[in-house]
Each structure stands twice: as structure tokens, then as C-alpha cells.
C-alpha positions in Angstrom: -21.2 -2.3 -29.7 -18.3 -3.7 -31.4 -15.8 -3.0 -28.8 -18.1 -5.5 -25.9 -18.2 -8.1 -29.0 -14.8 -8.3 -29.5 -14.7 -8.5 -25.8 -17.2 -11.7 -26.0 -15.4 -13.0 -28.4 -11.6 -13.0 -26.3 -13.4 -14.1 -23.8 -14.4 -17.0 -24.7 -11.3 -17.9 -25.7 -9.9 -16.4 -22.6 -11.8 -18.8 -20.7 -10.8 -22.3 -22.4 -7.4 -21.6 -20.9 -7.4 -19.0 -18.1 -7.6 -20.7 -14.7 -10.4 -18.7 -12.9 -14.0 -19.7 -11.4 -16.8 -17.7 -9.5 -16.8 -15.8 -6.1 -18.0 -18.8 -3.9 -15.4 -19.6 -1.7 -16.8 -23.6 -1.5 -14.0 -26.0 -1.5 -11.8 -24.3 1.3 -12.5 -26.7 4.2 -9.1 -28.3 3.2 -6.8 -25.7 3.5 -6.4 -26.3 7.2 -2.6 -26.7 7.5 -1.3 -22.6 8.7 1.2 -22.4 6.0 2.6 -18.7 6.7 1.6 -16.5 9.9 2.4 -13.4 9.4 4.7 -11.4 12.8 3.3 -8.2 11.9 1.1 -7.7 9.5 -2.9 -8.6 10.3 -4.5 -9.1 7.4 -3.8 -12.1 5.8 -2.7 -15.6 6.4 -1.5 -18.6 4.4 -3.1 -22.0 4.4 -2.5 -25.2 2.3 -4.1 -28.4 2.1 -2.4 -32.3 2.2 -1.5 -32.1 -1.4 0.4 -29.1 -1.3 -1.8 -26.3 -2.6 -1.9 -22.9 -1.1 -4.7 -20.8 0.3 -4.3 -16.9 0.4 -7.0 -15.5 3.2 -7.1 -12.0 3.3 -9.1 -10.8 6.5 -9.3 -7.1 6.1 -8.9 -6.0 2.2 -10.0 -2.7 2.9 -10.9 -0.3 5.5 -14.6 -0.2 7.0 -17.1 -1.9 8.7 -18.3 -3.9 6.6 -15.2 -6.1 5.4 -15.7 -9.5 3.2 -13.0 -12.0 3.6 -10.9 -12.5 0.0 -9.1 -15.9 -0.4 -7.6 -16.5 -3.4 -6.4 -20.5 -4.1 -2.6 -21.0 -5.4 -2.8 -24.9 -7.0 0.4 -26.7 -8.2 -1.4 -28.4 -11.2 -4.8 -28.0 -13.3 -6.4 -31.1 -12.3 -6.3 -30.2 -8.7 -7.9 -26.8 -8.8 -10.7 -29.0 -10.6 -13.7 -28.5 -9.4 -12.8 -25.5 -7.5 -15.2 -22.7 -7.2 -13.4 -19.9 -5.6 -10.8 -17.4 -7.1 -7.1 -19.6 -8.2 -4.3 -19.6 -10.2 -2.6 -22.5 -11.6 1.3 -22.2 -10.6 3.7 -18.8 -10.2 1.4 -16.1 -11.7 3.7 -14.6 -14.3 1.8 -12.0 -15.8 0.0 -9.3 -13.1 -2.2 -6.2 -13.3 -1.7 -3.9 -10.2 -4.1 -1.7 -9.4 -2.0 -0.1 -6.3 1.7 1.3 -6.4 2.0 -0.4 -3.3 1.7 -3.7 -5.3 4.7 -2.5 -7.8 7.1 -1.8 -5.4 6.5 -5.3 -3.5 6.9 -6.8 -7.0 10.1 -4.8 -7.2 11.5 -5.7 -4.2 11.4 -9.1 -4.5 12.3 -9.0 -8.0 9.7 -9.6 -10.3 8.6 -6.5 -11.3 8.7 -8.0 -15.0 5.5 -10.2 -14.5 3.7 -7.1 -14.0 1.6 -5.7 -17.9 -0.6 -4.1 -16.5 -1.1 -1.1 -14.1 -3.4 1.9 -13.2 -2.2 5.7 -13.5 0.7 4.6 -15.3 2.1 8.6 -15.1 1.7 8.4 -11.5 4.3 5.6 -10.9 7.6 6.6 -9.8 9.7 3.4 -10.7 10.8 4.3 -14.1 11.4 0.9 -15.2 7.3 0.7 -15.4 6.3 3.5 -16.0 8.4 4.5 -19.2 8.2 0.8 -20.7 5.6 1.0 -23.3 4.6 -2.9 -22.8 3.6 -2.2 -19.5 -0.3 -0.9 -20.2 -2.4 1.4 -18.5 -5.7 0.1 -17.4 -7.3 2.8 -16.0 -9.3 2.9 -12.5 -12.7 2.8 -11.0 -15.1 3.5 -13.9 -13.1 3.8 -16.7 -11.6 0.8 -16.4 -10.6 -0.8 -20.1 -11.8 -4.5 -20.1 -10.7 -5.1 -23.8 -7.1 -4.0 -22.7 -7.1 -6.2 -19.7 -8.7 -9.3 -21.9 -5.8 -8.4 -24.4 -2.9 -8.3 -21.5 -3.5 -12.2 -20.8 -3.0 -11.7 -16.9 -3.0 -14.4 -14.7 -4.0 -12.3 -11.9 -5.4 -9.1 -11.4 -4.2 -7.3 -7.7 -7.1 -5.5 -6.2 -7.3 -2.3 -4.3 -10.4 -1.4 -2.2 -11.1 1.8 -0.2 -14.0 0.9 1.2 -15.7 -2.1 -0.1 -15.5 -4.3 -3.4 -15.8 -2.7 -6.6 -18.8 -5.5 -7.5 -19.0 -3.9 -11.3 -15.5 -4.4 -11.7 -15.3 -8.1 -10.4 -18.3 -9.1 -11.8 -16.8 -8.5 -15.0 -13.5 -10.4 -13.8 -15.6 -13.3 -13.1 -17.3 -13.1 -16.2 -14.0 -13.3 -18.5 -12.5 -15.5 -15.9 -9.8 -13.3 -15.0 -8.4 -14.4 -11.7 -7.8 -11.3 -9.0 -7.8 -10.6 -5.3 -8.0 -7.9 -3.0 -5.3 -7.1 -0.9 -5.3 -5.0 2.3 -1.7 -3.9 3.0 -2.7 -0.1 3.3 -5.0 -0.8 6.5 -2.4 -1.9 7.9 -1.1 0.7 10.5 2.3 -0.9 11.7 5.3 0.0 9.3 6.2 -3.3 9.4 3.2 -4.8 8.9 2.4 -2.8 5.5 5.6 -4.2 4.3 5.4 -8.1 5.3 2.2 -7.9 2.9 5.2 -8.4 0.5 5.6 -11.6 1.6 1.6 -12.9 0.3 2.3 -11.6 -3.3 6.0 -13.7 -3.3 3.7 -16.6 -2.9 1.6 -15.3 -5.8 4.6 -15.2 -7.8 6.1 -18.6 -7.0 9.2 -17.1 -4.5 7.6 -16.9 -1.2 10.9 -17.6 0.6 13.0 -14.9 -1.0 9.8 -12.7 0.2 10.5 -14.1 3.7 14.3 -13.8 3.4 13.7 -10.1 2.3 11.4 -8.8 4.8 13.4 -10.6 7.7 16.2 -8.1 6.6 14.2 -5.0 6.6 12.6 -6.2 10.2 16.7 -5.9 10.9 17.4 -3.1 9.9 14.2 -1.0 11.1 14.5 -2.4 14.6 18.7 -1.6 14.4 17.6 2.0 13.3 14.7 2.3 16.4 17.2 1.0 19.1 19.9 3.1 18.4 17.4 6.4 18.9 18.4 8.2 22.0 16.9 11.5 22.2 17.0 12.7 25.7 14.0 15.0 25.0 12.0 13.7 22.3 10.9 16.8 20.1 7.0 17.6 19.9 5.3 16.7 15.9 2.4 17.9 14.5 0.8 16.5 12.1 -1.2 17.6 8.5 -2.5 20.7 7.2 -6.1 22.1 7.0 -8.6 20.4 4.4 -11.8 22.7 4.2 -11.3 24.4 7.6 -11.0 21.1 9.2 -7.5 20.1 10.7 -7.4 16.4 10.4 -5.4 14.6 13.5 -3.7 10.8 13.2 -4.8 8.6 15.9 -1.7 7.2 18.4 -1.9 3.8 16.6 -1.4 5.3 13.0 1.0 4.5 10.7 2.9 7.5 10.9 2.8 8.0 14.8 4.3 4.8 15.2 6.8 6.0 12.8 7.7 9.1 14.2 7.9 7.5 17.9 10.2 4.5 16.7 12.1 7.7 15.3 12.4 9.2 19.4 10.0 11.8 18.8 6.7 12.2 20.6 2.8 12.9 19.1 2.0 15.9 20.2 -1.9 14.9 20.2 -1.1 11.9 22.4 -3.5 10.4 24.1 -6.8 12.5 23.0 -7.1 10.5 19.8 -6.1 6.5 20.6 -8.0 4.4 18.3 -10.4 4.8 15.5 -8.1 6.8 12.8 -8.2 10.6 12.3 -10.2 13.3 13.8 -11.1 16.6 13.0 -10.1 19.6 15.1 -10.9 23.7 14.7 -8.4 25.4 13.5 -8.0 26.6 17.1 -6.9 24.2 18.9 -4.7 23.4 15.7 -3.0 26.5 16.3 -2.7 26.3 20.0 -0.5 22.7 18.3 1.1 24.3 16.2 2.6 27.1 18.6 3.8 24.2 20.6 5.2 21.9 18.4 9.1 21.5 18.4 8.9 19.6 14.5 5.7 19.9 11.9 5.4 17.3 8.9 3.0 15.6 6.0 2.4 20.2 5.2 -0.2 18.5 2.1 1.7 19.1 -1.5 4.1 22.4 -0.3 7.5 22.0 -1.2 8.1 25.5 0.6 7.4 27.5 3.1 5.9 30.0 0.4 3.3 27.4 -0.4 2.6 26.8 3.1 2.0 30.4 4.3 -0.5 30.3 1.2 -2.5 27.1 2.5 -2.1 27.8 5.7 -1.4 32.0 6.7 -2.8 31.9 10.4 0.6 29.4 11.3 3.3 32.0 9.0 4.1 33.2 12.5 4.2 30.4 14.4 8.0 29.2 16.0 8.3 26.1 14.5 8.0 27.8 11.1 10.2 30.2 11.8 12.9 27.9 12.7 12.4 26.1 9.3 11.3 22.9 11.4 8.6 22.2 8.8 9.2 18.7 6.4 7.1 17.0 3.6 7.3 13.6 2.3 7.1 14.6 -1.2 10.7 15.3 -1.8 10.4 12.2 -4.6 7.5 12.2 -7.2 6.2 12.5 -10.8 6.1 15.6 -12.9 2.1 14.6 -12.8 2.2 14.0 -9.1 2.8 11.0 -7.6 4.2 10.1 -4.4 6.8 7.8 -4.3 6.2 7.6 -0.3 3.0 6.2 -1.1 5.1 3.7 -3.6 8.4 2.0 -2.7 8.1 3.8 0.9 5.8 1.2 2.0 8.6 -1.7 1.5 11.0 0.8 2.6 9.9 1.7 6.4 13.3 1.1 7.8 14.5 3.8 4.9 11.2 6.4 6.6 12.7 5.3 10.2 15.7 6.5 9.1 14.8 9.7 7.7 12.9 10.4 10.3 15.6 9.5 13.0 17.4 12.2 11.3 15.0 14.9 11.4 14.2 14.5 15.3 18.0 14.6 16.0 18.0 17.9 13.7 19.7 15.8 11.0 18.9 17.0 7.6 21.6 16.7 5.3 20.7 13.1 3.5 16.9 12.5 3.3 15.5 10.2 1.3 12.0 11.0 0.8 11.6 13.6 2.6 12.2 17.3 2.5 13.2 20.5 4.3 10.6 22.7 3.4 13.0 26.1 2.7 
């Protein structure tokens, strides 16, 4: 009882100088001007009105049929976000809470990784510079969230990560201490590039959006340098995944990591029975007719050796492509407690992946980056 009326009390405070308002979106007719269209990326936009204020639409912040549009208002002074009954911020937000690795390495790369106080998992990141600086705080996630720590934090923005819908228990409180945040949908993206543009809607958050721009122009460079230079006379066969509870789970052709591995000059060796519509299931049967056919095999879950994967996994121990050593994991940089640096700075980093990637079809191995030669 004391803890939620201390938290009454900060936020009352909180809310005589935070610049926050409700979930209505009213007030956004005016942001008809297209700011920023993204080339890649399909999930968000930039609007602004005549007086120079920006509008953040996000269109799909999380995966899911049923997907509510997030906007989030960027004005240039107080008085003109008066009146406003939508989610804003007043200026650059300096101080940010991110919810999603993802959002840390954006930050990074654009170089302001310093606004961020807050995060969630905090022994999960892999940039050190977060995760061993004690002013950096750890939130928590889902349910345990810790309100009074947020509240104490003084962010001007909270970045949101949704799986499959809003977290209303969590925003409602947001709303209610008039704590500014949005959701943002980068990880439904499926093109490589398109995950990493995203980094270009939180440089507008923080005040730089140009230098975002500038940035992601230069890794559109180098990822289409790295995918025309691929010339693999016979692109190698890849299979996908390990079994999760005697279900083999199969990308669909537009994933994120098919696209990957056939800018790299190698060729899904599930094409065509999976298009659209994400993963599918298949026996373990047919998985190992796959297997027993595949020239490369990669994403083996959390193994780091073969060992490990003739544990998980003992009906493919036989199998050619293991006993060539043709097996790889993304893993090869993480926490001691777990955490996947893939899932971090990789997502900024797709020309780096490409690269990788581009080495392993060509039988390269020598100087990955994130991922690994299962031995």
C-alpha cells in the first residue's frame, strides 16, 4: 500500500511537467503532409502538419489479426501539443525506456544510446555499455513490470514491444502517470532491410532523423554490394530449425531469414510449399527426408555443437549434412544468461548477417560474425 501511494504521489508531480495525454488519437487530421516514406520497411510512416510538428503512424505494431494503429505526435513546443489528446512528446526525447533489444541497438547505431535509463532483462543485453552501467535500470517485463521505478526514471518516452496485441494493463497505467510511449513493429517486419529502416522512426524520436537516414542509406549500400557480388553457380540447399515438441517448425519463402539466405546465393529447401502466412509445422518425417537432402542446415535452437545437437535431435546424427560439419547457429555472440546478440545489434546489422551468410554458402568459415560452425 505504501509503494502505489508513493506512486500517486510522483505522479502527480510527474504529470504537472511530463508531456503526455490519453489514447484518443483526436487531433490528427492535420498531419497530412508525408514527411518520411519508408523504401522498405512497412510499418510505419511519418507525417507532419503546416507548423512543423511530426506524426509517428505505426500500421502494424505487432503481429496478428487484429492490429490497432499506434501514432505517437513529435511537437516542437508545449503550446502546440495543447490540446492534444493523443500520445506526444515535447522536442528530442532524451530520456527512453526500451522494452526490446532491438530498440538498443537502433539507439546505438545512431548514437544515442545514452538517452536510454531504462530497459527490460537488463542481463540479457549484449551491448556492454548498457548492460553493465548501473544507471541504466531494469524495468522488468509483462507482469512484473516496476511502475515506481519507471515513475522514478523520468522518461520522456517509453518504446513498446507487442507480440500479439497491446499490453492494455500496462498502458493504462502509462496513461494514468502520463508517461508518453509507443509501440513499435520493426520485428514483423520480414525484409532485412526493412527491420533495420525502423531505425530511421526512433532518430526522429530522438531529434536526428537525418543522421538515421544518412545511416541506413549506408547499410542499404553495403547489403545490396554484398548480394550482387554472390555468384554461386549451384546455390547449396538450407534447412531450417530444429524440432520443438515433435513438431518441425518451417519459415515461409517470404521470411526474414529466407530472404536472407537467398540474397546470400543459397536456395530454401522448402521452396514453394510454404509461401506466405509464416511457419508451418511438419512430422518429423518429412523433416528428415530435408534434412537428408540438404547441402547446409542452420538456426540448430541453442547447440553450440554437434554434441548438443545429436542430443536434441538423434534421428539426423547420421544424416550427410552433419557429417560434413555443414551445420551453423547464430548464437556464436550472447550473454553468460542467454541472450542473443542476433536478436540485438543483428537487426541493424543485416548487411553484417548477408555477409556471414555469403560466406557460409561459398563454404567460407573462417571470419563469422555471429554465427558459428557447429564442431
Amino acid at each position: 500500500m505504501k509503494i502505489l501511494a508513493k506512486i500517486a504521489i510522483i505522479a502527480t508531480i510527474i504529470s504537472l511537467c511530463v508531456c503526455c495525454a490519453g489514447a484518443s488519437n483526436d487531433g490528427d487530421e492535420g498531419f497530412n503532409i508525408a514527411e518520411y516514406t519508408p523504401i522498405h520497411a512497412t510499418g510505419f510512416s511519418l507525417m507532419a502538419n503546416d507548423e512543423g510538428a511530426k506524426l509517428l503512424r505505426v500500421t502494424r505494431p505487432w503481429q496478428g489479426d487484429v492490429v490497432a494503429e499506434q501514432r505517437l505526435a513529435i511537437f516542437p513546443t508545449k503550446d502546440m501539443a495543447e490540446g492534444y489528446e493523443g500520445q506526444y512528446i515535447v522536442g528530442a526525447a532524451d530520456r527512453i525506456v526500451c522494452m526490446s533489444t532491438s530498440h538498443i541497438a537502433m539507439l546505438d547505431a545512431i548514437g544515442k544510446a545514452d538517452a536510454i535509463v531504462g530497459v527490460s532483462g537488463k542481463q540479457y543485453i549484449m551491448n556492454e555499455a548498457i548492460r553493465n552501467n548501473s544507471a541504466v535500470k531494469d524495468v522488468g517485463y509483462d507482469s512484473n513490470i516496476d511502475f515506481e521505478r519507471i515513475v522514478a526514471l523520468r522518461p520522456d518516452i517509453i518504446l513498446m514491444y507487442g507480440v500479439a496485441a497491446e499490453n492494455r494493463a500496462i498502458t493504462a497505467k502509462l496513461r494514468e502517470l502520463r508517461i508518453p510511449y509507443i509501440y513499435l513493429g520493426d520485428y514483423t517486419e520480414q525484409s532485412p532491410l526493412g527491420k533495420a529502416e525502423w531505425m530511421v522512426a526512433i532518430a526522429e524520436i530522438t531529434g536526428c532523423r537525418e543522421r538515421g537516414e544518412s545511416l541506413f542509406m549506408d547499410i542499404v549500400t553495403r547489403y545490396n554490394t554484398i548480394r550482387e557480388s554472390v555468384s554461386n553457380a549451384t546455390k547449396p540447399r538450407v534447412m531450417f530449425n530444429t524440432p520443438y515438441q515433435d513438431v518441425w517448425y518451417m519459415p515461409s519463402d517470404d521470411s526474414y531469414m529466407v530472404r536472407l539466405v537467398e540474397d546470400a546465393g543459397g536456395e530454401y529447401i522448402y521452396k514453394g510449399k510454404n509461401p506466405t502466412g509464416g511457419s508451418k509445422g511438419i512430422s518429423l518425417e518429412e523433416a528428415v527426408r530435408l534434412v537428408d537432402k540438404a547441402d547446409i542446415w542452420i538456426n540448430v535452437g541453442q547447440c553450440t555443437t554437434l554434441r548438443e545437437l545429436h542430443a536434441i535431435a538423434p534421428h539426423f546424427a547420421s544424416s550427410d549434412v552433419v557429417r560434413r560439419g555443414e551445420v551453423y547457429n547464430n548464437n556464436l555472440r550472447r550473454t553468460e544468461a542467454g541472450g542473443s546478440d542476433f536478436w540485438e545489434s543483428a537487426i541493424v546489422r543485416p548487411d553484417v548477417v548477408l555477409s556471414d551468410l555469403a560466406s557460409i554458402m561459398r563454404g567460407d568459415n573462417e571470419e563469422l560474425y555471429y554465427h558459428r560452425k557447429l564442431e
